[in-house]
N, C-alpha and C positions, 0 to 999 in steps of 0.2 A: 327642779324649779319650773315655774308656768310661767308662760310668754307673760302675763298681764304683770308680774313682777318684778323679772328683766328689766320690761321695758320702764316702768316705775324710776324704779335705780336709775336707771342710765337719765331719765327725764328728770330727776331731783337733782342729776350731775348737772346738767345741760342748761337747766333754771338757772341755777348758782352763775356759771358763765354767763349766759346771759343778761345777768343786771347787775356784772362787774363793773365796777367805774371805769373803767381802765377802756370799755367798748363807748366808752360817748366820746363826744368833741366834737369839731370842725374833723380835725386829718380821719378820726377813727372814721367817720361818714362819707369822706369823700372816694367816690367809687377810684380806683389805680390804675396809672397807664401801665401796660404791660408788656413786654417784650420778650420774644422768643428765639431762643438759640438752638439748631436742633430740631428741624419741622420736621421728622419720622412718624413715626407710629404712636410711643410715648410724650412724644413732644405735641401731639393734636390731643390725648387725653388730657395730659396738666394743664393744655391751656385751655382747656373748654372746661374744666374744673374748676380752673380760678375763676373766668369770665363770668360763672354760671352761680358761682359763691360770691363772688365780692362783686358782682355788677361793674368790673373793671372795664377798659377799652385797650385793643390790643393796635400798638402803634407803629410796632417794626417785627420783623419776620428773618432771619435769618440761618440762610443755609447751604451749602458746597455746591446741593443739588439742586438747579434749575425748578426738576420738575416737582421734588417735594414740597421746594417754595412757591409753585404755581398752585398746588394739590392744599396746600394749608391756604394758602389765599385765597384760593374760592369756598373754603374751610367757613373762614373768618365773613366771606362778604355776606354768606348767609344768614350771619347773625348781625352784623350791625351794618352802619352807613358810613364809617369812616373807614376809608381805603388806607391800612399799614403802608408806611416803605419797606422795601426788602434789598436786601445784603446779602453779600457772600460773604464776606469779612465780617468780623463782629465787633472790630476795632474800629470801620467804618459808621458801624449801627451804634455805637456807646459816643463816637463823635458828633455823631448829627443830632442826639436828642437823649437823654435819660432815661428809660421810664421809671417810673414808680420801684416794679420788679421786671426782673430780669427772672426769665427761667431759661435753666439751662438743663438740658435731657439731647442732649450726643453722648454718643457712643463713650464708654466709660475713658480711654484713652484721651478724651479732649473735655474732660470735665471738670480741671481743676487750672487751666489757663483762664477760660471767658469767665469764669465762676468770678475768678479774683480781679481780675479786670473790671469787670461790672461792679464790684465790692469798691473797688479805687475808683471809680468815674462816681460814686454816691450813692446807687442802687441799692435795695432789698432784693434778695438772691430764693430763688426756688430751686431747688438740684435735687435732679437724680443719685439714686443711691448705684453702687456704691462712691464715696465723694468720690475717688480716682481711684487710678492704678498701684498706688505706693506708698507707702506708707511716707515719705517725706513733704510728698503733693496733697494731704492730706493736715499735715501740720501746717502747712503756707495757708491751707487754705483757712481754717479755724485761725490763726495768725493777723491776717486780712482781715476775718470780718470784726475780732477785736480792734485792729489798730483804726479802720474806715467805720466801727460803732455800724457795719450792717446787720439787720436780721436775715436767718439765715435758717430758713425752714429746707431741711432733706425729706425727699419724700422714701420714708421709713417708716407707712403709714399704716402698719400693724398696731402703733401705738392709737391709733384715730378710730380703732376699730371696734364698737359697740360692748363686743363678747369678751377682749381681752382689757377695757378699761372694767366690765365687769367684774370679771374674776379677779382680777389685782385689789377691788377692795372690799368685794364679800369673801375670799376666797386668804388671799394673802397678805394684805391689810389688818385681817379678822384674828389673822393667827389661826385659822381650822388646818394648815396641813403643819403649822408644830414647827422643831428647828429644819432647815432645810437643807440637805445634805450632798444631795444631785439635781441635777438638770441635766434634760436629754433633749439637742433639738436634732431631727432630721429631714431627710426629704426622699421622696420614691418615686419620683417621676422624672421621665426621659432625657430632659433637658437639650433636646433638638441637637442629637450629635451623628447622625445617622448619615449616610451618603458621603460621596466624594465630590466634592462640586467643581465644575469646570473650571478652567482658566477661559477666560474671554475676554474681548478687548471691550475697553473702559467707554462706559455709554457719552456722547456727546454733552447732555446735560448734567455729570457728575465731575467736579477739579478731584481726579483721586490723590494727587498728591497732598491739596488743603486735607481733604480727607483723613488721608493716613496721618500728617503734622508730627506728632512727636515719634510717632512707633515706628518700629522697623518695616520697610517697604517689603510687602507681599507682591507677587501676581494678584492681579484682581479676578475673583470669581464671583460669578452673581451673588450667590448664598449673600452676601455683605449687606447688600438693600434689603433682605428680607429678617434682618435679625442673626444672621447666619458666624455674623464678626463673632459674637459671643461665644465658639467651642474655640477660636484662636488665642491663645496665653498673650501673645501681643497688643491685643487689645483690651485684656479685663483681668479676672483673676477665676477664670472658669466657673464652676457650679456654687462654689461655695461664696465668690465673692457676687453673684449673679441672687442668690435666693437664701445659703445659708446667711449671709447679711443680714435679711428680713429677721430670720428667726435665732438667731444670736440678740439682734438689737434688741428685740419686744421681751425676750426673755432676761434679758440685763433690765431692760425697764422695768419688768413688774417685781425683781427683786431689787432692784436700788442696786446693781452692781457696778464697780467705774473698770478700771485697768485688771486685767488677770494678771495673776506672779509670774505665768511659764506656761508656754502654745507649746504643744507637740503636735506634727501629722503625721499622717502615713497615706498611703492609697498611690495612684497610678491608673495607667490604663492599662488594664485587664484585657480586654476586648479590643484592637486596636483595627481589625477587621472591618471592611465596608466602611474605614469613615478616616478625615484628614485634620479630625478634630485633633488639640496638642493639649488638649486639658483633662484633667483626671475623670474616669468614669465610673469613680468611685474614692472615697475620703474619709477618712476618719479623724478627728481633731480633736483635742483634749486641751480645755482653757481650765488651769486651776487658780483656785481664789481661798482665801486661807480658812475659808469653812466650807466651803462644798467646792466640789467639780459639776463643770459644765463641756457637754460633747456634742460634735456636729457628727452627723456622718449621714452621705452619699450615696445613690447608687443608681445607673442608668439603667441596670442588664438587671433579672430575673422580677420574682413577682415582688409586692408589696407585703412588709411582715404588719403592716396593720390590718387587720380582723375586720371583716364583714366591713370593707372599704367601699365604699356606694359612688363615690365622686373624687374628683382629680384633687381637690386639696384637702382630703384625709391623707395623701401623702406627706404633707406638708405642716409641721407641727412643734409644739412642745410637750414634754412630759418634767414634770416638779415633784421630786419626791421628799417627803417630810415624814419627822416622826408619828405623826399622826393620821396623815394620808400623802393619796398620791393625786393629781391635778394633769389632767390628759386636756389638750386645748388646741384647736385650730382656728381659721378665721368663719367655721362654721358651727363648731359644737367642743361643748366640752364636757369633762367627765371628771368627778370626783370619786374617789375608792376612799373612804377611812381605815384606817388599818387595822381598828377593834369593829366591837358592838359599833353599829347604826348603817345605814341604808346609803347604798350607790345615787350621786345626783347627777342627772342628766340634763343637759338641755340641746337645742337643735335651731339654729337660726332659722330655717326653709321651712320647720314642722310648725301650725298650726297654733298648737298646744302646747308647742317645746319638746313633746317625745319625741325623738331621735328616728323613731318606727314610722314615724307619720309624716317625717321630713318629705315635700314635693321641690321637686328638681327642676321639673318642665318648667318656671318660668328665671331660670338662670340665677347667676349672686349677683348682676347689675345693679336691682336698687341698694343692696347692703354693700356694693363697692362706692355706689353712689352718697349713701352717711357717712359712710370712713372719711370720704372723698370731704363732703362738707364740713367734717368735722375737724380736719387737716385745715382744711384755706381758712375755717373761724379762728383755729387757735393762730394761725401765721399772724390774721389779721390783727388780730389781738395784742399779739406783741408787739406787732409793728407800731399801732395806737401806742402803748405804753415803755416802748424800744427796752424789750426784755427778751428773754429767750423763749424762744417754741417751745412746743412738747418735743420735737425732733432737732432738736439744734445741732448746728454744724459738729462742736464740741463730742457731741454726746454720738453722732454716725463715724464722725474718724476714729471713736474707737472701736464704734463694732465693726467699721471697715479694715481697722487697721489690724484686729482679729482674726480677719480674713485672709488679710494681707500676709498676716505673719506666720498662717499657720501654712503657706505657700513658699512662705522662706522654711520654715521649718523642714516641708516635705522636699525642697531641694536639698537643703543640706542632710538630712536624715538623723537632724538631732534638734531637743527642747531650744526655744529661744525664749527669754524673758528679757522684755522693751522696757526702759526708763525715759519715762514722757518727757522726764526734767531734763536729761541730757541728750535727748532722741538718740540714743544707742542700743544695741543689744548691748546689756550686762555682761562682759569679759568674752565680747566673742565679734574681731575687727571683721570679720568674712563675713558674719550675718549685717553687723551697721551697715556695709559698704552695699548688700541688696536691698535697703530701706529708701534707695531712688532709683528707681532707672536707669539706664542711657539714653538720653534723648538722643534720636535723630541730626546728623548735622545739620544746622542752622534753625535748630530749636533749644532756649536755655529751660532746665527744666527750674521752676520755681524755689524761692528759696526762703523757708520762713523767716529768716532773719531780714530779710531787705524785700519784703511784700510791698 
């Protein structure tokens, strides 16, 4: 296919939204106060995304760290003239003032307390994937924004992404790859697990105790400020719940799929050498669904089994196999194979012309993160106007987080779990229910759907 086509489609999508009813009124036009929980590294992209898409005003800033809240503060004065307050507390910041939205992007470990808080104080919630750590913080939190009627966009934003609302309805929509039998999602890159990083004592401008809040007290090592929490099982759900998320979710999307019958894992750390990482460095997972199987799998160590890989997220991907063809997709090109008679279709976001050969690299995926980006905060806004659900609704990320989630109970225990959403259980097996929460930390209660 040629770029002038692509882009057609996507722009005939885009009209449509566009002169929905549902984007006029008073509230749909009035730009949104916005507030931030979480002023890291992801936490300055969501909010320069929303600010930048809905012309909102950003009116409180909060975070553990002094100096990230000093660093997002001069962030924010750059772009407008109204000076946010800032918090450490986020209980403090939901007391003093509302906003519109709330985004929340901490560390995955602290993501489903302020989420639902701010859902209860009246807010519209923006959160980082994955929703949390467990699959029972995950049900509160969907719980929450039924019973508080908040919208509740996850940024899961594969789904926002030009090439894969593409393919879903010339591609799988169309019926060109026929019944659908498998799904392959995986990933081939590093995932920052390398080194042993110091113990060192806790910098003056960080409370690591708020910090840590529900998980188990570590020694503090730098590595934590830089992203580094992420290879720690105490904080997240390592590789798979970090990116396989991404690509479970968007592949559940474009085939309409809801709960799997039965997660199996396998995997471990292989290579435990040079590093203090406690999370798998390699995974293999197996979600069945009563017409095809759907698999993740992992791997930090050796090369990449994708072919003439040119860039960091040809790692990173789905494969769709059907009786009629096969559907190769990343957040940059995709590839259809027919399985008779007729010709390979290629396309390449970077290239020119769409050929794949002609793809240029040099000026980075920034503006094409930049559409996803835009096309994420339209639809939030969108629903918010007519209080319906996102493309990424809360709903629709707990379960591809809880997928992740389960396929981490799975690989503890070393046997298939199948979840009943209705009675939040594993099906006949009390050892796997009873790791579907946590242990919070003394003097932390971990959330409880029923009394959200």
């Amino acid at each position: 296919m040629n770029r002038r086509s692509f882009v057609s489609t996507l722009a005939t999508a885009g009209a449509v939204a566009a002169t929905s009813p549902r984007l006029f009124g008073a509230d749909a036009m009035k730009p949104p106060t916005i507030g931030l929980i979480g002023s890291g590294w992801y936490g300055g992209v969501n909010l320069n995304s929303l600010v930048k898409n809905t012309g909102g005003r950003v009116t409180s800033l909060c975070d553990v760290s002094t100096k990230q809240l000093s660093e997002t503060l001069d962030f924010v004065a750059e772009r407008q003239s109204h000076v946010p307050k800032t918090f450490a507390d986020y209980n403090d910041m939901l007391d003093a003032d509302v906003p519109d939205i709330v985004i929340v992007a901490t560390p995955d470990h602290w993501h489903a307390m302020p989420a639902i808080a701010a859902m209860r104080a009246g807010a519209d919630v923006f959160v980082e994937k994955p929703i949390g750590v467990d699959v029972v913080e995950g049900e509160a939190m969907v719980a929450a924004a039924r019973k508080y009627d908040s919208v509740v966009q996850v940024n899961t934003q594969r789904r926002s992404y030009p090439i894969f609302r593409h393919v879903k309805k010339e591609f799988i929509q169309a019926g060109r790859l026929g019944e659908i039998g498998q799904v392959e999602t995986y990933g081939y890159v590093g995932g920052g697990r390398k080194g042993i990083s110091e113990v060192v004592p806790v910098p003056d401008y960080l409370d690591y105790d708020a910090w840590t809040g529900p998980a188990p007290m570590r020694p503090f090592t730098a590595n934590k400020e830089d992203r580094g929490w992420r290879r720690y099982q105490e904080y997240g759900n390592g590789i798979i719940g970090d990116m396989g998320v991404h690509k479970i979710d968007v592949a559940r999307w474009l085939l309409d799929l809801g709960w799997p019958t039965k997660i199996y894992s396998t995997g471990g750390i292989r290579f435990p050498e040079g590093t203090d990482a406690n999370t798998p460095d390699h995974q293999h997972a197996i979600l069945e669904y009563p017409d095809l199987t759907m698999s993740w799998v992992h791997r930090t160590w050796g090369k990449s089994p994708i072919v003439n890989s040119r860039h960091w997220s040809d790692g990173w991907g789905v494969r769709i196999t059907g009786s009629k063809g096969t559907l190769d997709v990343t957040m940059l090109h995709y590839t259809f194979t027919p399985n008779g008679p007729g010709e390979v279709e290629t396309f390449h976001e970077l290239s020119p012309d769409g050929d794949p050969a002609h793809a240029d690299f040099s000026g980075g995926t920034k503006p094409l993160e930049a559409r996803a980006e835009a096309n994420h905060a339209a639809d939030f806004m969108a629903a918010r106007a007519s209080r319906s659900r996102p493309v990424a609704d809360i709903e629709e990320a707990h379960i591809s987080s809880a997928c992740c989630q389960l396929a981490n109970v799975s690989l503890e225990l070393g046997r298939p779990v199948s979840y009943d959403p209705t009675t939040r259980t594993v099906r006949g097996d009390a050892e796997a229910t009873a790791l579907l929460a946590r242990e919070y930390r003394t003097g932390w209660k971990h959330p409880d759907p029923k009394t959200v």
